[in-house]
C-alpha positions, 0 to 999 in steps of 0.5 A: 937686151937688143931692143934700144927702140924708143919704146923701150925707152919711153916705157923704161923712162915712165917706170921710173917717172911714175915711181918718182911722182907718186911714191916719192911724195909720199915717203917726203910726207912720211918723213915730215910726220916722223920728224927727219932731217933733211939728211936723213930724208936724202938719205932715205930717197939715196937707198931706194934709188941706188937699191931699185936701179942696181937690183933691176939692172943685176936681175934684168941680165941674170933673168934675161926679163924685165925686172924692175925693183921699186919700193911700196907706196901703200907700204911707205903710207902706212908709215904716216899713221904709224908715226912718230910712234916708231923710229926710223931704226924700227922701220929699217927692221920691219923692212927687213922682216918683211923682205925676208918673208917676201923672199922666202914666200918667192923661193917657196913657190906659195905666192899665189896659194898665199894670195889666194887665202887672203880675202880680196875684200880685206886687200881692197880695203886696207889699200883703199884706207891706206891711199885714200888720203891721197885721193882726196888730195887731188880735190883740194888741188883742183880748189887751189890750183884748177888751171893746173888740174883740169888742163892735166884732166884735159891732156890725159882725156885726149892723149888717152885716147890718140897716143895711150902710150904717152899718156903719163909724160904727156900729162907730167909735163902740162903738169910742170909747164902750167905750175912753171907759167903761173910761177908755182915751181920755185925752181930758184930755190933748188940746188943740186948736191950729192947725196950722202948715205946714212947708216942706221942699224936695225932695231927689231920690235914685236909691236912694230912687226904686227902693226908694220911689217905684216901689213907692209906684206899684204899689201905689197903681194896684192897691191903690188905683185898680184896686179904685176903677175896679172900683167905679165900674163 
């Protein structure tokens, strides 16, 4: 708590940068497949925003150790597949069901026993499948937009080697000011509004939890937690 170098800072600011340029494009895809409104979506990215920051802020003081919530990518990318076979009122009880197996697979102590028994093959596997659209999306852009991509290639190659700690926002922002030059950004378009939460009661389905919630759970305890543990060590 009494660490307020820029460091800090830069880390804390990149925690958030990197959980908003990669998974919140793929929750916008996701609720382009299952058909969302607007409301809906903004609603959506509303619960995870609110929930990650105050659930950080509330375990980082009580823990006294850096604690930051977010959600899953692999897990949200799963949804593209799945639908608009399932509604929104289904994934909200399959993340339910599977936040309440998290937690009591924390509490138990049996993180890593669990981990161990899953075979890394099959983990790499269902990430691999899961995110490999998404890879090969990143050579459709380098076709459409190859200023833009290889002056990030550029940057990253460069700050990677002089300034490791910047790398991200350095890159982020070539990004956005080689899309802003070339007029890509539409940034006339924008308009800011407050964000209004939208209830949607939970509905619990046999199918959706072995299609949905026990994937959703492996992949976040070796996707996610695993290479967390791994650094924290």
């Amino acid at each position: 708590m009494k660490n307020w170098s820029l460091s800090a800072w830069v880390a804390g600011f990149l925690a958030v940068l990197i959980s908003y340029c990669g998974p919140l494009v793929i929750f916008i895809q996701a609720a382009k497949v299952g058909g969302f409104s607007q409301e809906m979506l903004s609603s959506w990215i509303w619960a995870i925003s609110i929930g990650a920051g105050v659930s950080g802020l509330a375990l980082s003081l009580w823990l006294r150790m850096p604690v930051i919530t977010a959600w899953t990518a692999p897990g949200t990318a799963l949804l593209i597949n799945l639908f608009p076979e399932i509604s929104m009122a289904e994934v909200v009880g399959a993340y339910f069901s599977a936040a309440l197996i998290t937690a009591v697979i924390g509490v138990s102590g049996y993180f890593e026993r669990i981990v161990h028994y899953i075979p890394k093959g099959i983990a790499a596997a269902m990430m691999a499948g899961i995110l490999f659209q998404f890879g090969v999306q990143a050579f459709q852009a380098s076709m459409e937009l190859p200023s833009v991509v290889f002056a990030m290639l550029g940057v990253y190659l460069v700050s990677k080697r002089l300034w490791p700690s910047y790398t991200v926002i350095l890159v982020a922002i070539t990004g956005f000011a080689m899309a802003y030059l070339q007029g890509h950004t539409q940034l006339d378009t924008l308009s800011l509004q407050w964000g209004t939460p939208i209830f949607t009661m939970p509905e619990f389905s046999l199918k959706v939890f072995f299609s949905f919630t026990i994937p959703l759970v492996v992949v976040s305890l070796t996707g996610q937690f695993l290479p967390g543990m791994v650094v924290m060590r």
